[in-house]
LUMDO-388878 format. One record per residue: x, y, z of N, C-alpha, C in turn; residue in three letters. Coordinates in Angstrom, 1 decimal, padded with zeros to 4 digits, m for minus. Layout:
BEGIN
X:Y:Z:X:Y:Z:X:Y:Z:ALA;
...
//
This chain:
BEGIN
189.0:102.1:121.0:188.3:101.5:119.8:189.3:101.3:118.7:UNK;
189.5:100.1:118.1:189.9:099.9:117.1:189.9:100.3:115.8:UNK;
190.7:101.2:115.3:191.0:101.5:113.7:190.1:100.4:112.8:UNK;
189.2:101.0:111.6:189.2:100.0:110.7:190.0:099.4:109.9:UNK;
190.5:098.1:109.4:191.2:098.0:108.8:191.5:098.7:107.3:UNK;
192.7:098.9:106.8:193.1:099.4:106.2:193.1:098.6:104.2:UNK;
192.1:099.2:103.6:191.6:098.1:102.1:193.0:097.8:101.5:UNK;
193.1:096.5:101.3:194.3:096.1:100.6:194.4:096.5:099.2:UNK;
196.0:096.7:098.8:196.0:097.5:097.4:195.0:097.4:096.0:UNK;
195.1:096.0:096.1:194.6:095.8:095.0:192.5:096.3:094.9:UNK;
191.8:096.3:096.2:191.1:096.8:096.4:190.8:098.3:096.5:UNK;
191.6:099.2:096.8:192.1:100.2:097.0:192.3:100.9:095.2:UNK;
192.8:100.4:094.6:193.0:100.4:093.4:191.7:100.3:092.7:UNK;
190.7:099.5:092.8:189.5:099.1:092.0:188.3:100.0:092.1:UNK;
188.6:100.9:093.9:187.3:101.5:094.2:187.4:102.7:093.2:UNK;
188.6:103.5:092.7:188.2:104.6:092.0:187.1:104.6:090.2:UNK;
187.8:102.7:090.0:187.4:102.7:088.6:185.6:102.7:088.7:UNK;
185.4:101.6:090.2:183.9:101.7:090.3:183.3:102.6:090.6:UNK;
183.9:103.5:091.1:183.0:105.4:091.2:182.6:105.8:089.8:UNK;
183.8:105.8:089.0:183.7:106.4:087.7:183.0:105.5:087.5:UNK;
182.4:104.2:087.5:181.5:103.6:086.2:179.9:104.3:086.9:UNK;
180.0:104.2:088.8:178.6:104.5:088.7:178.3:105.4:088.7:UNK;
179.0:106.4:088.4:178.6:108.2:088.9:178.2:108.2:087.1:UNK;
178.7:107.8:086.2:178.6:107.6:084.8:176.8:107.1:084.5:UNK;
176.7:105.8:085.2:175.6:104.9:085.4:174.6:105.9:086.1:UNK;
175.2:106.6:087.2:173.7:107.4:087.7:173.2:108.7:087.0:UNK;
174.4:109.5:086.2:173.7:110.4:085.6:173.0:110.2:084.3:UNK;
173.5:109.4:083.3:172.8:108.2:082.4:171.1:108.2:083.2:UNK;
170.5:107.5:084.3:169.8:106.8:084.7:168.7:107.9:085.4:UNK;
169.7:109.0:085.4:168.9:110.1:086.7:168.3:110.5:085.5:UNK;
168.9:111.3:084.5:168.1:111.6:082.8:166.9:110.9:082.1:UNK;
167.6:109.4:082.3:166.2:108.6:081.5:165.1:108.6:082.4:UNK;
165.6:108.5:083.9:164.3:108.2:084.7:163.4:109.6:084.5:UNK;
163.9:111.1:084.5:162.7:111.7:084.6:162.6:112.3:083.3:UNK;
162.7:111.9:082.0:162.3:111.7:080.8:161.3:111.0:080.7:UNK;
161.5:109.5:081.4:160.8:108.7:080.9:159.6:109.2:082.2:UNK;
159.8:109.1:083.1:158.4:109.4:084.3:157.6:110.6:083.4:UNK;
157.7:111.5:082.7:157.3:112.7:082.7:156.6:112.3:081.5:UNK;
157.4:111.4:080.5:156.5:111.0:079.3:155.5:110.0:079.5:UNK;
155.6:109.2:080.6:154.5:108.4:081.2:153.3:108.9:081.8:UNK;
153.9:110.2:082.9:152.6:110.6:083.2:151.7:111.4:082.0:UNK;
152.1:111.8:080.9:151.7:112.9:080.3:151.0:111.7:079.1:UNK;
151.6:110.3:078.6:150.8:109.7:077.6:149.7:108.6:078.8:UNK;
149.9:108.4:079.9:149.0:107.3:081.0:150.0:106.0:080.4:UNK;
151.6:105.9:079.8:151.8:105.0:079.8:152.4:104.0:080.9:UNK;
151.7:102.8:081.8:152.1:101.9:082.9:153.3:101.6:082.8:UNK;
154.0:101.3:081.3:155.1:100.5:080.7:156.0:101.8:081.2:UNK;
156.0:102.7:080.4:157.1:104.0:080.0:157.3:104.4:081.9:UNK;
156.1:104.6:082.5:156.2:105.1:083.9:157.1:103.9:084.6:UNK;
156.7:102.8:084.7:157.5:101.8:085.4:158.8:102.0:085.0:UNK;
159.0:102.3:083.5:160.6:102.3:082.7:161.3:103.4:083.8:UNK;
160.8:104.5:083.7:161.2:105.6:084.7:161.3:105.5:086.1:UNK;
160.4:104.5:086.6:161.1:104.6:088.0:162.0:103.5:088.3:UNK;
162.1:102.3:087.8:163.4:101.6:087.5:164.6:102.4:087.2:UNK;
164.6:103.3:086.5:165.8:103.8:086.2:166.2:104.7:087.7:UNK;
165.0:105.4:088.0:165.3:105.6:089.4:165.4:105.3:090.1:UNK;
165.3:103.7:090.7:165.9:102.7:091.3:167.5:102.6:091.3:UNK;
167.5:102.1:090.0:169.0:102.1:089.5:169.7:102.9:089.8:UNK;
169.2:104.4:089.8:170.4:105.5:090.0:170.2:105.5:091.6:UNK;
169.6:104.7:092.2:169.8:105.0:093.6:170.9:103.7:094.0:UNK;
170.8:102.9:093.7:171.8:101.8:093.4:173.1:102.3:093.3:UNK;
173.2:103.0:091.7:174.4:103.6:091.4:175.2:104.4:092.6:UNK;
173.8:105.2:093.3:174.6:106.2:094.2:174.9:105.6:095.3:UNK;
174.3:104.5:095.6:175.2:103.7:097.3:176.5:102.9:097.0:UNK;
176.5:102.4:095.3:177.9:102.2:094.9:178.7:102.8:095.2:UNK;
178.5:104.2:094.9:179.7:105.3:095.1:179.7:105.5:096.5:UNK;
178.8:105.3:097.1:179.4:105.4:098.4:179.9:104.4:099.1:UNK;
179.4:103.4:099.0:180.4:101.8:099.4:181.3:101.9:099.2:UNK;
182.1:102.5:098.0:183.5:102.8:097.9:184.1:103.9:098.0:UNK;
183.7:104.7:098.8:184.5:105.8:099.5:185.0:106.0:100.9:UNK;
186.0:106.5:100.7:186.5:106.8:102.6:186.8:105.3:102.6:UNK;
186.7:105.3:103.9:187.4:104.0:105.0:186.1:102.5:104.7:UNK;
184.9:103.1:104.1:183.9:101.8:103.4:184.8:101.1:102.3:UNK;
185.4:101.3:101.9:186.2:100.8:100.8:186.4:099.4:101.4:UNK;
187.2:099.4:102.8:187.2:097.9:103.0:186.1:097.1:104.6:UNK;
185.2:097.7:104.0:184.4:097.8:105.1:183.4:096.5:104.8:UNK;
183.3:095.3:105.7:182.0:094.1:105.4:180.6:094.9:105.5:UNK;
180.5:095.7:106.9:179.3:096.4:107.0:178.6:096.9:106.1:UNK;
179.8:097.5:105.2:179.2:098.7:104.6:178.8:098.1:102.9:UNK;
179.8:097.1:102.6:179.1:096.2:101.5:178.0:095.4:101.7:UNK;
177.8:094.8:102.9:176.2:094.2:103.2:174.9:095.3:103.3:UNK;
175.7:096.4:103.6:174.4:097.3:103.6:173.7:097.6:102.5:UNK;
174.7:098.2:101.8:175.2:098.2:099.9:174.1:097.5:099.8:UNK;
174.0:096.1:099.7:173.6:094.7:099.1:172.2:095.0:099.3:UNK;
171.9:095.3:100.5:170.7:094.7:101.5:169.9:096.3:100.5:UNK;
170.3:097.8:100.3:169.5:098.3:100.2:169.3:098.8:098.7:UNK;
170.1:098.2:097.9:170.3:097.9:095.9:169.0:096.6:096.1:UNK;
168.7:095.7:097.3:167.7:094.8:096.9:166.7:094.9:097.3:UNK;
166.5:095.9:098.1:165.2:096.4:098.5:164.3:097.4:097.9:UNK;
165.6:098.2:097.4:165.0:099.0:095.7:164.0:098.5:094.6:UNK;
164.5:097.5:095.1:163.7:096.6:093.6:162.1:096.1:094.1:UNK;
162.4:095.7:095.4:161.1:095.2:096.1:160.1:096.3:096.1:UNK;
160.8:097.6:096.4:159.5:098.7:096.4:158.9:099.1:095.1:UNK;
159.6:098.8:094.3:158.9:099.2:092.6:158.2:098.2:092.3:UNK;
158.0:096.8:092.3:157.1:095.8:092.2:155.9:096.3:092.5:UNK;
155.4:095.8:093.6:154.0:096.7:093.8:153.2:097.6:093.7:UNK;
153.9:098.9:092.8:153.1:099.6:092.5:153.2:098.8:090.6:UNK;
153.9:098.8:090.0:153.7:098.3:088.4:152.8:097.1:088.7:UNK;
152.5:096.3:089.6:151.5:095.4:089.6:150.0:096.4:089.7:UNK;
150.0:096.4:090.9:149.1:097.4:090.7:148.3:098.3:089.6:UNK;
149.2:098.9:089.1:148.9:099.9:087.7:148.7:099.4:086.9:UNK;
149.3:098.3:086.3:149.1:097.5:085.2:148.0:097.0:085.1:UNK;
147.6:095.7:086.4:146.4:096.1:086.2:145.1:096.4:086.2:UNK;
145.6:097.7:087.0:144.3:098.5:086.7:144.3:099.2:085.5:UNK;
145.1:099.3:084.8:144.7:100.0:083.7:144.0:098.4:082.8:UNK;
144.8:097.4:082.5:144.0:096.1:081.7:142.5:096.0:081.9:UNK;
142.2:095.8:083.5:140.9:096.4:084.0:140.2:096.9:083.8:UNK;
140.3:098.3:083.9:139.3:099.4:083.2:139.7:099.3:081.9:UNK;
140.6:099.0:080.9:140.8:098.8:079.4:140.8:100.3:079.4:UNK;
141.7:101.0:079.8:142.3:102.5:079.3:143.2:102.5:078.6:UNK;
143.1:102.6:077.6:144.4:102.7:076.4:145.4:103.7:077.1:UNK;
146.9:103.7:077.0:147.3:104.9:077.0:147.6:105.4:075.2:UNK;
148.4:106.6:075.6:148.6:107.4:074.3:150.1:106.9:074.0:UNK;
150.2:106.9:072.6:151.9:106.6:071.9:152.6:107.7:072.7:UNK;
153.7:107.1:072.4:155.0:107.8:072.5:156.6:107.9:072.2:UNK;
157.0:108.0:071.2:157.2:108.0:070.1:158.9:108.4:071.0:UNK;
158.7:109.4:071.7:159.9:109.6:073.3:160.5:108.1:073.6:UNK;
159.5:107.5:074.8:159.7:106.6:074.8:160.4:105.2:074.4:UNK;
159.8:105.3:073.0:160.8:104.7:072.3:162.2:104.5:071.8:UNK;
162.5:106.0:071.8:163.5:106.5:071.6:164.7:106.2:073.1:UNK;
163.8:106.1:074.3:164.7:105.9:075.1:165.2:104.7:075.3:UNK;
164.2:103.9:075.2:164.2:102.4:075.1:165.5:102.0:074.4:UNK;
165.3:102.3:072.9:167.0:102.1:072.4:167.8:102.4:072.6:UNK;
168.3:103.7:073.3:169.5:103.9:073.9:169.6:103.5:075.3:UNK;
168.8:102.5:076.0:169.0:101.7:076.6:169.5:100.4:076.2:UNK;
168.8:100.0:075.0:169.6:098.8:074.7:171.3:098.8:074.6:UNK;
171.3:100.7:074.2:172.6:099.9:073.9:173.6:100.5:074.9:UNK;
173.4:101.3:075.8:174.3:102.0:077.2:174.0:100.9:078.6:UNK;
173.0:100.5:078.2:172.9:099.5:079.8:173.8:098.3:079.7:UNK;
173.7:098.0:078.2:175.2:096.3:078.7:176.6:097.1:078.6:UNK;
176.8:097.8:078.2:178.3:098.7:078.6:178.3:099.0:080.1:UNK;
177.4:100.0:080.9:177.2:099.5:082.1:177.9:098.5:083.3:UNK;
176.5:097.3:082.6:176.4:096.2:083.5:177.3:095.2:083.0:UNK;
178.2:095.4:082.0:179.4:094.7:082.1:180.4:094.8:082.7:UNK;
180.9:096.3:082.5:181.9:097.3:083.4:181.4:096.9:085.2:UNK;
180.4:096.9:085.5:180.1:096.6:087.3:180.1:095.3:087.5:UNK;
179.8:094.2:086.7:180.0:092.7:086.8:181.5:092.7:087.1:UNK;
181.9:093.0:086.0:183.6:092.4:086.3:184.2:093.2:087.1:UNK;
184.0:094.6:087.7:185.0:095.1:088.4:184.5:094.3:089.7:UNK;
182.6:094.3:089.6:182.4:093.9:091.2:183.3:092.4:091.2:UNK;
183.0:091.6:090.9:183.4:090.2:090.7:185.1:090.3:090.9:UNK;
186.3:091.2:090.7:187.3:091.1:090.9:187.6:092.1:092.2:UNK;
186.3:092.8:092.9:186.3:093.5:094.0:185.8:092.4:095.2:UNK;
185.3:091.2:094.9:184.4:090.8:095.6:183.4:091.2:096.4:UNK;
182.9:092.7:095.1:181.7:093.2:096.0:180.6:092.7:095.3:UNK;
179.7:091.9:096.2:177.9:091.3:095.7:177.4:092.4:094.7:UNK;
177.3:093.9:095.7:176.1:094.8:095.6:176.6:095.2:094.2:UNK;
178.4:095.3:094.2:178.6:096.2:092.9:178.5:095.0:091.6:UNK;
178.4:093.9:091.8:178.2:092.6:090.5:176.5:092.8:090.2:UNK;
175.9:092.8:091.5:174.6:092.8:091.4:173.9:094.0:090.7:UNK;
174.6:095.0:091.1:173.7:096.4:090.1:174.4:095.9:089.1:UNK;
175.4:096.0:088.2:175.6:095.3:087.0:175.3:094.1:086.7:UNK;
174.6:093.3:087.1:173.3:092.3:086.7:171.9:092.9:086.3:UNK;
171.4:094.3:087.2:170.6:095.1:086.9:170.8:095.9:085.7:UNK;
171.9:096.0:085.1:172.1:097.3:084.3:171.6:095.9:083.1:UNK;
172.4:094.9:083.3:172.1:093.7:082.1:170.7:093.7:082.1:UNK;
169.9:093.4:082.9:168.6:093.0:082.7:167.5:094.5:082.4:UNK;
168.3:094.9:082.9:167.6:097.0:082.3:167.9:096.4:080.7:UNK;
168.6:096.2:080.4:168.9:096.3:078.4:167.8:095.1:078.1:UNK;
167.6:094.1:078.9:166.7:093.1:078.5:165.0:093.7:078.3:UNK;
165.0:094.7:079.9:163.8:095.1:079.6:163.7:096.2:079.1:UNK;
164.3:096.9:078.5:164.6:097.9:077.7:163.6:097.4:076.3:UNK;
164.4:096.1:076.2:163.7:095.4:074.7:162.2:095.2:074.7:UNK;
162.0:095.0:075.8:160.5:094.2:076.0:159.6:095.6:075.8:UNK;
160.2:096.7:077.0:159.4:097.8:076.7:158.9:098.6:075.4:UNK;
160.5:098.4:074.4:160.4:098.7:073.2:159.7:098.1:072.4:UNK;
159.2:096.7:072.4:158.1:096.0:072.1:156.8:096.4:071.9:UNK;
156.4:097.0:073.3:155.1:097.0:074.1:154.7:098.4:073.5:UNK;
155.8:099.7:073.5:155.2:100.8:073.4:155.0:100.8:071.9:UNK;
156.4:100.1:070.8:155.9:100.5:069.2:154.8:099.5:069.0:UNK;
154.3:098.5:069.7:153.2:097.7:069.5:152.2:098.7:069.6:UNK;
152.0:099.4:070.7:150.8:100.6:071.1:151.1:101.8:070.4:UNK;
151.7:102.1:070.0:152.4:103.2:068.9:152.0:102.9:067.4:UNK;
152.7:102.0:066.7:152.3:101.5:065.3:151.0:101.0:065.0:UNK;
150.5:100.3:066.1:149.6:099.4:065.7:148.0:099.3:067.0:UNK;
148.7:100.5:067.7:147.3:100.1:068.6:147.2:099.4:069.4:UNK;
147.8:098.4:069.4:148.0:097.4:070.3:147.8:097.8:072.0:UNK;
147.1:098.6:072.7:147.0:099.2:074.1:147.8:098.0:075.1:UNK;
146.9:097.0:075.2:147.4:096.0:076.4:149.0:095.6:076.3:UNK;
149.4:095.6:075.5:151.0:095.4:074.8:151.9:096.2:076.1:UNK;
151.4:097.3:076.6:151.7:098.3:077.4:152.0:098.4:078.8:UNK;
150.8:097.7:079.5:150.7:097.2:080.8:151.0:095.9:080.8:UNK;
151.3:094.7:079.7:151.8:093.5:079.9:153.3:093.5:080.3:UNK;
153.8:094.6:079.5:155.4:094.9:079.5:155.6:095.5:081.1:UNK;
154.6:096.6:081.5:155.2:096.8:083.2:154.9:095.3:084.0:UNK;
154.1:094.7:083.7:154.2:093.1:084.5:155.5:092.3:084.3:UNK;
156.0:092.8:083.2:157.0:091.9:083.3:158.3:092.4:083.6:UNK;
158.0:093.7:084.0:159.2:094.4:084.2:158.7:094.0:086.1:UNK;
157.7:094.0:086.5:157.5:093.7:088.0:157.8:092.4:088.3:UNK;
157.8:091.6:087.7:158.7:089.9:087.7:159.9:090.2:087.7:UNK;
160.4:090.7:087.1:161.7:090.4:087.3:162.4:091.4:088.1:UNK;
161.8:092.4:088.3:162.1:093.1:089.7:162.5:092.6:090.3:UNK;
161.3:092.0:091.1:161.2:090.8:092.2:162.2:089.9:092.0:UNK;
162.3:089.3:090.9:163.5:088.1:090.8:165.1:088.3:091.2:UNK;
165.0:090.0:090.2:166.5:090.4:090.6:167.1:090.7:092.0:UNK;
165.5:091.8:092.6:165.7:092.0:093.8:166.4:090.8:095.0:UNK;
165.5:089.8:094.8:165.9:088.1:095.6:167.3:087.4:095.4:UNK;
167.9:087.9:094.0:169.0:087.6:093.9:170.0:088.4:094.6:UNK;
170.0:089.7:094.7:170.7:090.2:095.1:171.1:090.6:096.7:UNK;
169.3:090.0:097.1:169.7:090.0:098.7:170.5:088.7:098.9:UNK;
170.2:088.0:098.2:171.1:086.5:098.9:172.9:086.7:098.4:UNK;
173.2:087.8:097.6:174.4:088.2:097.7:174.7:086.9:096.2:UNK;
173.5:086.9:095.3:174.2:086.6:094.0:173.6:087.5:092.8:UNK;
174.0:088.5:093.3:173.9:089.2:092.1:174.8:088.8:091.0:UNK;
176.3:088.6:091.5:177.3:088.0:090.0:176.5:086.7:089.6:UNK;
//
């Protein structure tokens, strides 16, 4: 049987910086996700809980990063299409339950409760997810790895819906606003889906 080939330097060179960005990215993400899940189940917020398991998406993402580039996967095709194929399937399985919830809560018209948490995480996602998903765009993009450009397209669009979320909850927070709540997990399940489809076709950059 054939040795695998051996990652050329300059690749070899790049895998250590991308460990450090994702192992950085997944403990960041492992934190917010069970913050934010625990503050979702405890106010009924659709929004806050979807925020949470996204992030737990993400840090599962993060964590196949680090392994794509360890050991002899470093220069491995296999093991980057796997990478790719299972950062985009992450996304597919969180869609259908935030559809679902969302709206069944608009449905029955169940308010959830503020959360004042929540919000708080939301902005420090605005501002730690494009630090992130810049650092994994360009390393992946000069590694020519999809999966690792594509979760740094995810970490971009985490800061986007970071915003939206932050919308929805001080809308339902300041002002009452309930449906503001479960509109924001719908839109965070669109683009799930959207990112997810990008990323299997290997354009996450």
């Amino acid at each position: 049987m054939a040795l695998p080939a051996a990652p050329d330097p300059p690749l070899a060179a790049l895998a250590p910086r991308i460990r450090r960005a994702s192992w950085a990215s997944l403990v960041w993400l492992a934190v917010e996700g069970v913050v934010a899940i625990l503050a979702g189940l405890s106010t009924g917020s659709v929004a806050l809980l979807g925020y949470g398991l996204d992030s737990a998406v993400q840090s599962l993402g993060s964590g196949v990063i680090v392994w794509r580039f360890t050991g002899r996967r470093i220069g491995s095709t296999a093991a980057e299409e796997r990478a790719q194929t299972i950062v985009a399937t992450s996304f597919f399985l969180l869609a259908p339950y935030l559809v679902v919830a969302a709206l069944a809560q608009l449905i029955s018209g169940t308010p959830p409760d503020g959360s004042w948490v929540g919000v708080g995480l939301a902005v420090v996602g605005i501002v730690l997810m494009p630090l992130f998903g810049r650092a994994k765009r360009r390393l992946g993009i000069l590694a020519g790895s999809a999966a690792t450009a594509g979760e740094g397209a995810q970490h971009l669009i985490c800061a986007a819906l970071s915003a939206t979320i932050l919308i929805g909850l001080f809308l339902n927070v300041a002002f009452g606003i309930w449906w503001a709540d479960p509109l924001a997990a719908l839109i965070l399940a669109a683009v799930a889906v959207h990112t997810g489809t990008r990323t299997w076709r290997g354009r996450g950059c």
